[in-house]
Every structure is written in C-alpha cells, then in structure tokens.
C-alpha positions as CSV (number, residue, x, y, z in Angstrom):
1,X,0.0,0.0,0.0
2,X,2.8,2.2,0.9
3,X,4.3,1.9,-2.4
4,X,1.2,2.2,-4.3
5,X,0.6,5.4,-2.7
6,X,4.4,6.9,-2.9
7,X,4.5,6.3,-6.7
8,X,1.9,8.1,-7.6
9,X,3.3,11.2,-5.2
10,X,6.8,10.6,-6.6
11,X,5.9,10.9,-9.9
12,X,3.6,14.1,-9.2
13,X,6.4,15.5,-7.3
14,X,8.9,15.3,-10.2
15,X,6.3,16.8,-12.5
16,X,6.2,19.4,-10.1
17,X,9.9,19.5,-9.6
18,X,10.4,19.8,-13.7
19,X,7.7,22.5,-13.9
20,X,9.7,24.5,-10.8
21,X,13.1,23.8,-13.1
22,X,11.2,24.9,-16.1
23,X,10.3,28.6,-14.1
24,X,13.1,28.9,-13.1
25,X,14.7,28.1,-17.1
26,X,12.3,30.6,-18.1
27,X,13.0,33.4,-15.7
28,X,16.6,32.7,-16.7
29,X,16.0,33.0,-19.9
30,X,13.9,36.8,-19.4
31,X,17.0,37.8,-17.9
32,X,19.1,37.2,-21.2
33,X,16.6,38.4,-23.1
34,X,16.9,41.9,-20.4
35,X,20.7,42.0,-21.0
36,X,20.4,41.9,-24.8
37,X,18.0,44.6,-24.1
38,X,20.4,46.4,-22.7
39,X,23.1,45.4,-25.1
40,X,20.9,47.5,-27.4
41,X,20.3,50.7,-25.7
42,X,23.8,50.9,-24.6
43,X,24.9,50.3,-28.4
44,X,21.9,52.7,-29.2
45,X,23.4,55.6,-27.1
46,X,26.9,54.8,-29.1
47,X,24.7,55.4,-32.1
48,X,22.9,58.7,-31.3
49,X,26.5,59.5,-29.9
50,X,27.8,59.3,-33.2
51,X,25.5,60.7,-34.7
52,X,25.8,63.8,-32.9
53,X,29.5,63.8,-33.6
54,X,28.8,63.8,-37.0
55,X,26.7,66.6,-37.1
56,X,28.9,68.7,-35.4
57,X,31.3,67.9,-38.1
58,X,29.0,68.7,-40.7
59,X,28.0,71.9,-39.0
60,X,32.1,72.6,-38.9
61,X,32.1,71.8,-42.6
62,X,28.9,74.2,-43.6
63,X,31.0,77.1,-41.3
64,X,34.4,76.4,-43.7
65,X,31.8,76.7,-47.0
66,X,30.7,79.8,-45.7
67,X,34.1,81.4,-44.8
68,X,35.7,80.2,-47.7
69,X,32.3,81.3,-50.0
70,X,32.9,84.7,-48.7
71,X,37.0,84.8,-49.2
72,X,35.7,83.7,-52.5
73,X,33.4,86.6,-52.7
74,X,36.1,89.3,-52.1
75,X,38.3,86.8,-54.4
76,X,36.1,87.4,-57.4
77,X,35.3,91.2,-56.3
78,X,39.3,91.8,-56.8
79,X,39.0,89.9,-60.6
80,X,36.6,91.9,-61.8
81,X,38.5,95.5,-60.5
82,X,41.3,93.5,-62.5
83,X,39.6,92.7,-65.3
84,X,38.5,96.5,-64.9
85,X,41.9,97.8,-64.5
86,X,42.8,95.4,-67.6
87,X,40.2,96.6,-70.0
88,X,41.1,100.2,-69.2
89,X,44.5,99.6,-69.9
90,X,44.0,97.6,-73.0
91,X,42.2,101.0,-73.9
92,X,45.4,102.7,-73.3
93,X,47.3,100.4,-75.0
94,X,44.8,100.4,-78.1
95,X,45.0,104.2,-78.2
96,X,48.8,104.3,-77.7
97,X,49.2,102.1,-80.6
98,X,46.3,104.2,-82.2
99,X,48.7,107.1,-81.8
100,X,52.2,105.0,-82.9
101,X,50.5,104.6,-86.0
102,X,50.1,108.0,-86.2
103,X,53.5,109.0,-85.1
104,X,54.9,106.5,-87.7
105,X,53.0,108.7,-90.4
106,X,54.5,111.3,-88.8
107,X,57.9,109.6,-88.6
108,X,57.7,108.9,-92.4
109,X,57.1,112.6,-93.0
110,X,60.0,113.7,-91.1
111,X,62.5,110.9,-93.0
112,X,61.0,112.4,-95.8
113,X,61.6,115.7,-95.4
114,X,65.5,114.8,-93.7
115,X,66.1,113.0,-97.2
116,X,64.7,116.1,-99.1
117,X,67.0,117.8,-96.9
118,X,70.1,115.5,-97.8
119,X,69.6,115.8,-101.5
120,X,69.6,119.5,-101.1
121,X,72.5,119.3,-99.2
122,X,74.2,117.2,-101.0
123,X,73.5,119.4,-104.8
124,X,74.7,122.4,-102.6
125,X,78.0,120.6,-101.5
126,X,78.9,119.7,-104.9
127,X,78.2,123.1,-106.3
128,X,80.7,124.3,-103.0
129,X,82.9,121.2,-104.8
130,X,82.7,122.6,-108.0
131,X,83.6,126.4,-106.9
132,X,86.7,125.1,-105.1
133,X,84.9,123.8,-101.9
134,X,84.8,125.9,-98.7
135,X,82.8,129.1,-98.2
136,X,81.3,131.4,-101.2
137,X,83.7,133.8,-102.0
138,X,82.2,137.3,-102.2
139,X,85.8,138.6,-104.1
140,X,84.3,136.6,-107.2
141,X,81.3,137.4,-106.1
142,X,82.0,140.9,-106.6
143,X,84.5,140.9,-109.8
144,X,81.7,138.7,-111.7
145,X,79.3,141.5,-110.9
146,X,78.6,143.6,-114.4
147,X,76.9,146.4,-112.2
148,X,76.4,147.5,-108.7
149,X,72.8,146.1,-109.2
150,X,73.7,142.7,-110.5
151,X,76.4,142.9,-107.3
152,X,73.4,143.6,-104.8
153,X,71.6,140.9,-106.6
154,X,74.5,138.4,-106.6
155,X,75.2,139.2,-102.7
156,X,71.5,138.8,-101.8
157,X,71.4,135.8,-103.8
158,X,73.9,134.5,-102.0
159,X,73.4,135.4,-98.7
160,X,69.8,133.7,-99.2
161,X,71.6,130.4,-100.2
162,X,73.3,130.4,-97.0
163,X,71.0,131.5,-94.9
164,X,68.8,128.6,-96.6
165,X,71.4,126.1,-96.1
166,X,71.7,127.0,-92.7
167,X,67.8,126.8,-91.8
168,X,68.0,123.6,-93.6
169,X,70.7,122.2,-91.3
170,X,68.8,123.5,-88.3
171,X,65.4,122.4,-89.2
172,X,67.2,118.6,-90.0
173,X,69.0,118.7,-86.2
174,X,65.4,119.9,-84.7
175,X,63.5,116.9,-87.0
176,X,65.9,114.4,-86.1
177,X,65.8,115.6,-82.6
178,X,61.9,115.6,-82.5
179,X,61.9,112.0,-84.1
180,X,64.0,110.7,-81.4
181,X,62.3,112.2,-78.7
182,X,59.1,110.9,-79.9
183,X,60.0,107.8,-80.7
184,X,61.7,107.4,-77.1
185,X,58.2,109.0,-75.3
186,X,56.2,106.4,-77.6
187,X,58.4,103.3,-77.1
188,X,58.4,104.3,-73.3
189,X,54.5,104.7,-72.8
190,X,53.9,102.0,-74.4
191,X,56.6,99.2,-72.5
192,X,54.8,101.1,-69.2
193,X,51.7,100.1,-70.5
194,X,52.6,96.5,-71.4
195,X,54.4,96.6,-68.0
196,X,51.4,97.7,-66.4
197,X,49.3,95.2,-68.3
198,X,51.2,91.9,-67.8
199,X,51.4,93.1,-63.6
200,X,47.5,92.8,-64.3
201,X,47.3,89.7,-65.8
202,X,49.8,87.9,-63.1
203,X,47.7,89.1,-60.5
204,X,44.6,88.1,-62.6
205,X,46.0,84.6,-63.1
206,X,47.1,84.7,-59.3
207,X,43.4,85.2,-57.9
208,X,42.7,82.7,-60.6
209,X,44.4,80.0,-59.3
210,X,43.5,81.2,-55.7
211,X,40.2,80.5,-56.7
212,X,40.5,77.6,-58.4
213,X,42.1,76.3,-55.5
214,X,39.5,77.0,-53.2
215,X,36.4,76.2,-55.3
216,X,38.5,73.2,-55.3
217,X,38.4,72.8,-51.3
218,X,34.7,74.1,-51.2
219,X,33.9,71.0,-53.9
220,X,36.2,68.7,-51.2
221,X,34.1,69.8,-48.0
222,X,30.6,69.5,-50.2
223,X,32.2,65.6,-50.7
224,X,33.2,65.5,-47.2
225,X,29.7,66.8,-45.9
226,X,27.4,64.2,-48.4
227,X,29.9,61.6,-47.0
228,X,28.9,62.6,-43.8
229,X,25.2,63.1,-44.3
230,X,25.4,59.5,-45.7
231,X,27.7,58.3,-42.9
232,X,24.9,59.9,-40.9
233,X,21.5,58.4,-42.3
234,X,23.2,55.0,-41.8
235,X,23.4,55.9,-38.4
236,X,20.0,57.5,-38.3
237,X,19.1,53.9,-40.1
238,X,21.1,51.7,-37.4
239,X,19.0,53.7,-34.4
240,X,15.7,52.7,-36.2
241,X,16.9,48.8,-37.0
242,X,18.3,49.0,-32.7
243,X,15.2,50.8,-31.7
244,X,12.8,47.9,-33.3
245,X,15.1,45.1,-32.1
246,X,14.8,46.4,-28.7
247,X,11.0,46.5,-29.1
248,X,10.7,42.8,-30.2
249,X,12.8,41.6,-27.5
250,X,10.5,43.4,-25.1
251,X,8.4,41.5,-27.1
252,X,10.1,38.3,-26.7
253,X,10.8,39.2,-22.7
254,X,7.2,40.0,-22.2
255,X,6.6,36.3,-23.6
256,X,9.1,34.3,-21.5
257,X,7.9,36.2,-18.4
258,X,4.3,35.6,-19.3
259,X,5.3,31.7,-20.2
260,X,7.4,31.5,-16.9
261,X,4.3,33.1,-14.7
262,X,2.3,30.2,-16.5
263,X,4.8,27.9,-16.0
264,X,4.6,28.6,-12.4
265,X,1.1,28.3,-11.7
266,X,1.6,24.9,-13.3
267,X,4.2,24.2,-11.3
268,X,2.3,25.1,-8.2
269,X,-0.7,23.4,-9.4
270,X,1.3,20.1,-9.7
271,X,2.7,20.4,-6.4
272,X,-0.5,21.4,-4.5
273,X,-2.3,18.5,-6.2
274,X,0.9,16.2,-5.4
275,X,0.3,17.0,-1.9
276,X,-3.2,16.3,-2.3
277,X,-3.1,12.7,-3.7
278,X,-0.8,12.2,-1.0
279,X,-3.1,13.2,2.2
280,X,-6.0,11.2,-0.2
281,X,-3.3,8.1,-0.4
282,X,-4.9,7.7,-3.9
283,X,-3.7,5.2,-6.2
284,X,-5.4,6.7,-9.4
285,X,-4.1,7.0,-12.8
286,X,-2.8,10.5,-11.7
287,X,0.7,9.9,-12.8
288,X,0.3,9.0,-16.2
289,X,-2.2,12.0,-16.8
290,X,0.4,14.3,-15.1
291,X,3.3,12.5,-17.4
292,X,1.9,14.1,-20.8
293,X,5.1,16.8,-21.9
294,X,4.5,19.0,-24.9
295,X,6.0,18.0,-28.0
296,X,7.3,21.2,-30.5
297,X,5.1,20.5,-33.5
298,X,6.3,21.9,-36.5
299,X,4.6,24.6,-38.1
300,X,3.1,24.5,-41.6
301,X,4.3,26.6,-44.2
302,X,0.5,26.2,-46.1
303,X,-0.9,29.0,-47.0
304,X,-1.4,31.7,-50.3
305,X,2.5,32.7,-51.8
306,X,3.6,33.4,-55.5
307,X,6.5,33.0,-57.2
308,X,7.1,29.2,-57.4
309,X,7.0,26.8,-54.5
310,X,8.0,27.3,-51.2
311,X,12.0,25.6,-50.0
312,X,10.9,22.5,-48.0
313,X,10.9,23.1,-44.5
314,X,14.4,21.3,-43.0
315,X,14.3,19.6,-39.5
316,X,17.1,21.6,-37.0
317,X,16.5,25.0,-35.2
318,X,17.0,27.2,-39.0
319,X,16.3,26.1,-42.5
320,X,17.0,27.1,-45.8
321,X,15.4,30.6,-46.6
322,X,14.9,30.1,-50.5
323,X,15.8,27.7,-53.3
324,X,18.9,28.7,-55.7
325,X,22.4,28.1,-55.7
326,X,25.0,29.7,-53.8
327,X,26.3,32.5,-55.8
328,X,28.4,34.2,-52.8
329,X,30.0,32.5,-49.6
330,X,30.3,34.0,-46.4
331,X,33.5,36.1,-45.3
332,X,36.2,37.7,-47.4
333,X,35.3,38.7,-51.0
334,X,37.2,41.2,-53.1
335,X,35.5,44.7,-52.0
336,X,35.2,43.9,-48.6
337,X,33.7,41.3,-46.4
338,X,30.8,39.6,-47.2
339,X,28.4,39.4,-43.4
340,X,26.4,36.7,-45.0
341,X,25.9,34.2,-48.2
342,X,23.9,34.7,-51.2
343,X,21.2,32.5,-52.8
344,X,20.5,33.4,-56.7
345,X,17.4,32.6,-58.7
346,X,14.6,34.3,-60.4
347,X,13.0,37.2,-59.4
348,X,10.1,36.4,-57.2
349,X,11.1,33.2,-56.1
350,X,9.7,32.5,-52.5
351,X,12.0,33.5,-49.2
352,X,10.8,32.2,-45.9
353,X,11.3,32.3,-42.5
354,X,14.3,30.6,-41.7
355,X,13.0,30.2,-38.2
356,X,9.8,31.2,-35.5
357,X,10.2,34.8,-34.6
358,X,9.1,37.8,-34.5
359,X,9.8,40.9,-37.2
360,X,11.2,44.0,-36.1
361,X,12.0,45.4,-38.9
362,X,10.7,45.9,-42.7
363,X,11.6,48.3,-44.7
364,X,13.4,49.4,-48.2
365,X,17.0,50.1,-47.2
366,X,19.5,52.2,-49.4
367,X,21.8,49.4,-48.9
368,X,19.5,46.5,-48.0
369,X,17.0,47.0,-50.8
370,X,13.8,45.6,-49.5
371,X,14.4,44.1,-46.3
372,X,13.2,42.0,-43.5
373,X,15.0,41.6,-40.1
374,X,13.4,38.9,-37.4
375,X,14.4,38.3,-34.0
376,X,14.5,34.7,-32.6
377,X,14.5,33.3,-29.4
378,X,15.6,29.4,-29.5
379,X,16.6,27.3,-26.8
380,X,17.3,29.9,-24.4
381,X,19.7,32.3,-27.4
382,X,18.4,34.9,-28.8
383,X,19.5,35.4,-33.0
384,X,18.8,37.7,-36.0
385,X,17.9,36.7,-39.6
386,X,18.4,39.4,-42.1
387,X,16.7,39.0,-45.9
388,X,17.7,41.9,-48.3
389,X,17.3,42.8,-51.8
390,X,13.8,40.9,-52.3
391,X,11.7,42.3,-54.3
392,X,8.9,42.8,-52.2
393,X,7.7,41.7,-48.7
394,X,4.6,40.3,-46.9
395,X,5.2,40.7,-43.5
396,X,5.2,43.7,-41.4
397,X,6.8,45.3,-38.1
398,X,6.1,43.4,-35.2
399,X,4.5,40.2,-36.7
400,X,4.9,36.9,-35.6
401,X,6.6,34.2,-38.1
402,X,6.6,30.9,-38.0
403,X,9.4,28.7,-39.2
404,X,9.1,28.1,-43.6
405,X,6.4,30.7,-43.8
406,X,6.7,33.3,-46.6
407,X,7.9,36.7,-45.8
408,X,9.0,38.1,-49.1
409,X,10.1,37.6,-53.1
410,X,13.7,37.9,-54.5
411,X,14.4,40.3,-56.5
412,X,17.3,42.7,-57.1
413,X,16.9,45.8,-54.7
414,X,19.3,48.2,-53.2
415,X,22.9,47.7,-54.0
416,X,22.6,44.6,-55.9
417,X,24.0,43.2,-59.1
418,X,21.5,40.3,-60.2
419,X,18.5,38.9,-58.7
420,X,19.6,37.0,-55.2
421,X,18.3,36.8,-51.4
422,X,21.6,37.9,-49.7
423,X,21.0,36.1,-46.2
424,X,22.3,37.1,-42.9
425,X,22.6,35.6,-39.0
426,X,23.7,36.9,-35.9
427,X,24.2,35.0,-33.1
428,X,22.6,37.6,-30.7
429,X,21.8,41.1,-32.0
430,X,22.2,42.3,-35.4
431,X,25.3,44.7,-35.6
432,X,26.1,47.9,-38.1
433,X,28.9,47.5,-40.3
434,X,31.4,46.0,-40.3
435,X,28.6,43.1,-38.8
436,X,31.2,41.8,-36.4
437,X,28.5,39.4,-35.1
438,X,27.6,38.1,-38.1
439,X,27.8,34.3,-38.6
440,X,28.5,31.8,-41.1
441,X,25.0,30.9,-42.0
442,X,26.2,27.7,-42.9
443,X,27.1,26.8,-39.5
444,X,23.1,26.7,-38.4
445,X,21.4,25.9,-41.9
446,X,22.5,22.7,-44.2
447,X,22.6,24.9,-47.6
C-alpha cells in the first residue's frame, strides 16, 4: 500500500519539480533576453552619440563653405577690379598704338623731309665742290658783278643760299631731334603700358588659381559633408533597426515572463495536487495523466505565396530561406567582407522564415534594398535573420513568423547586381557594419 501510494506522489512530485526547473529556465531566460535589451540601448546611445559627432562635423564643414564662400566673394570682387583695370588699360594700350600709328606717319614725314633735306644738301655741296669747296667767295662774287645792281643781286642771292642752307641744317637737327624724342616718349609709354598690363594679368592669373584652388576645397568639403550626411543616415538607419530590435525583445521578454508566470502556476498546481493525492493516499491514474510533456510541432508553411514553391521546410533549429544556388559564400570577398551568403534565382522566387520569430523590422534600405529583419528566441539564445534585396515583402513590423512561412520575393533591390536573397545571421543582436557578429550561415542551416 505504501508503495502504491508513494508512486503516484513521486511521480507528481517530479512533475512538479520539472515545472519549478522549467520557471526557473524561463526566468533565466527573461533575464538574457533583459541583457540583450540592454546590449541595445547601450549600443543605441553609441549610435545617437555618433551621430551627434557627425553633425557637429558637418555643421564645422557648412562654417568652412561659408568662410571660404565669402574669401571667395572678395576673391572674385578683386578679378573683376582687374579685369576692370585690364580693360582700361587695354584701352590705353589700343590708343597708344592708335597714336604709334600716327606718329609713324608722322615719322615717315620727317625721314622724308630729312632726305629732301640731304639731297639738297648734297647738290649744294657739290656746287661748293665745283667752286673750289669751302665758303662762297664774295671777291668773285664781286669781280663777276657787271653792275652795282647785279652785285646787290648776286650778294642777296647768296646770302639767301646760306641763310637757306643754314635753316636747312637747323630744321634737320630739330626733326631728327623731334623724331627721337618721340620715338623714345612712344616706345616708353607704351613698355609702361605692357608693364602695367602683364602686372595685371599675373595678378589676374594669381586670384585665378586662388580661386581655383579654393572652389577646389569648397567641392572637397561639399564631398566630405554628403559623406557625412550618408555616414549619418546609416546611423539614423542603425537607431531605427536597434530601436525595433529592442521592441521585439520586449516583445520576446514580455513572452518568456508571461510563459514563466504560467509555467509557475503549473508548477504550483502540480505540487499542491501532489500534496493532495498524498493526504488522499490515492492510487489513481494520476501519474500517467500528469506525465503528458509538450512536444514542439512543427509549423506548416501552407498557406497563399507566388513565385514558385516554397524551399521544403528542413528539420534543425533554422532552415533554408529560399531555393537557388550559392552564388556568394560568407567572409572575405574582393570589395570587402561579405556578413552573410547569397542564394541566386529568379526574381520572385519565394523567401521564408528561416525560423519562428518575431519581425522588427521591414523596410526598403539604401543598402539592403527591401528588407526583413526577425528576431528569434531558440533554446534559451536569442538570434537575428536578415533578408535583403527581395523584391517585395509580406510581413510587417512586429508580426509573428513561423518557421518556412513566406515573408517576401527575390528580387534585385538596393545595391545589388542580379537577382539574389543575400542572407544574414547573428548570433545575438544584429550589428552595423562591419557586422562583427555576423555568422556563417552555414554553421546553423545545411545549404
């Protein structure tokens, strides 16, 4: 009797025992799932602490635009008083050529009349030659005479001639003087002005390449600022992925304190009705009753989808996400590392669930293209699934997703190159770039 009526309380008081174990798993288990949680917020305060940094750095940019924008300002102010100054003295220049023309007219005049000269000169020298060379002389002058009248006349005749050829002489001394002297004054005002000009045109060139050089810099900054803008939306991109992964594993916490609470009334319902059967000393079928466990059934992918048929649904904690070949491994890849492996097929072929979870993010992505991001909770380990580039989704922030279960199409999305699902898991949180907790997917699904 004694044994008939221990069994039964044995075997309760395991069940209850396992149930206690099972609380106390659970609670466990919320307490991960609260220092993931605060994995995240500490990584999201990182995040808003970049981004601050880099808006800081942006505003430090926009200040070195502005200052160099107005340097360029006064830049350009002192090209066009140089251009100005340039045109004026191209003026000059154009006049003072204007006026060597002139001169050389002028010039031409005066060799002309210095060569009249010459010839005149030289027919009166060789009529000096002819009369014995030297000075007139006024004896002959006089003796030739036929009458005092023709004397006079001879004398005035003569005196004429050399007061001509000595006007002549002068005048030639004052035009050859005059042409030099203009010819100097010309030459001179003109090297000024072509002095004067090129000084112009250096410091022309100068501000020219001074504002090459910083149009140049302010072209550099404008890089350095979109860089930064972009460097910044990621950010602005990472809070938002952080912020709805911290939701679903308040989610998921919320679930495993809510299954640990049940948990624990079963528990203390098991023990209360172990203690019962034992003050009744029954010998009922309790034990087998209280022996039933729950067995994991696995859920159906059935259901409406397009594209093809779903991947078959693979036994394991993950399966395969969509049918394809491999067309990119995980790891090192020439551009960079590769946080994940790609699966290539048609555009619209079916992507599932690789496992139960719950969405926390889907969105279109810069990067990512269309995206999905699910958090999972399995065996006490928390993991993220990431599906990018598909061509469209069917599932939306917060949902719950069972393992095979369409979420989405392939397609080619983002920065892609062909139609493929590029496939990503963490073990734990998902991370930014570089995705230093990103795992080899095919260390948890059998591609």
């Amino acid at each position: 009797m004694k044994k008939r009526s221990i069994l039964p309380a044995a075997v309760v008081f395991t069940l209850s025992l396992g149930g206690m174990l099972g609380y106390q798993s659970n609670a466990a288990a919320a307490g991960d799932l609260q220092q993931k949680k605060s994995e995240i917020e500490s990584k999201l305060s990182n995040v808003e602490s970049e981004m601050n940094k880099k808006e800081n750095q942006i505003s430090d940019i926009q200040d070195k635009q502005a200052s160099l924008g107005g340097q360029l300002e006064a830049i350009e102010s002192k090209i066009q008083s140089a251009n100005k100054k340039i045109s004026e003295q191209e003026k000059n220049i154009s006049t003072t050529k204007d006026q060597i023309a002139d001169l050389k007219k002028n010039i031409a005049e005066i060799k002309k009349r210095i060569e009249d000269r010459n010839a005149i000169l030289k027919d009166r020298a060789r009529a000096m030659q002819k009369n014995g060379g030297g000075s007139v002389n006024y004896l002959d002058v006089f003796l030739e005479a036929k009458s005092v009248g023709d004397f006079i006349d001879r004398f005035s005749a003569v005196k004429t001639l050399v007061e001509a050829d000595r006007q002549i002489l002068e005048e030639q001394k004052k035009d050859e003087q005059d042409l030099k002297d203009k010819q100097a004054s010309v030459e001179k005002k003109l090297s000024d002005l072509e002095s004067m000009l090129s000084d112009l045109q250096s410091l022309k060139d100068s501000l020219k390449q001074d504002e090459s050089e910083k149009s140049a810099l302010i072209k550099k900054l404008e890089k350095q600022k979109d860089s930064l803008k972009e460097e910044k939306m990621s950010l602005s991109e990472q809070k938002s992925i952080l912020a709805d992964q911290k939701a679903s594993i308040e989610k998921a916490i919320a679930f495993a304190k809510k299954q640990a609470e049940e948990e624990r009334k079963a528990a203390a319902k098991a023990d209360a009705a172990a203690k019962a059967q034992t003050n009744a000393g029954s010998t009922g079928s309790a034990g087998s009753n209280a022996g039933t466990t729950r067995s994991a059934s696995v859920k159906s992918s059935s259901g409406s989808h397009s594209g093809g048929s779903l991947p078959q649904v693979s036994s394991g904690s993950f399966t395969r996400p969509a049918s394809g070949y491999i067309s990119s491994e995980f790891g090192g890849r020439s551009g960079g590392f590769h946080p994940g492996i790609d699966i290539a097929n048609s555009i619209g072929t079916p992507v599932v669930a690789a496992a139960d979870g719950v969405v926390f993010r889907a969105y279109h992505s810069s990067s990512y293209g269309n995206c999905v991001m699910i958090t999972h909770y399995i065996n006490g380990k928390l993991y993220t699934t990431v599906y990018a580039h598909l061509s469209s989704y069917s599932v939306s922030t917060g949902q719950h997703v069972s393992k095979g279960q369409q979420i989405g199409a392939m397609g080619n999305t983002g920065e892609s190159t062909g139609p493929h699902l590029h496939f990503e898991i963490y073990n734990g949180r998902w991370t930014p770039p570089p995705h230093a907790g990103a795992q080899n997917p095919r260390n948890y699904v059998n591609f």
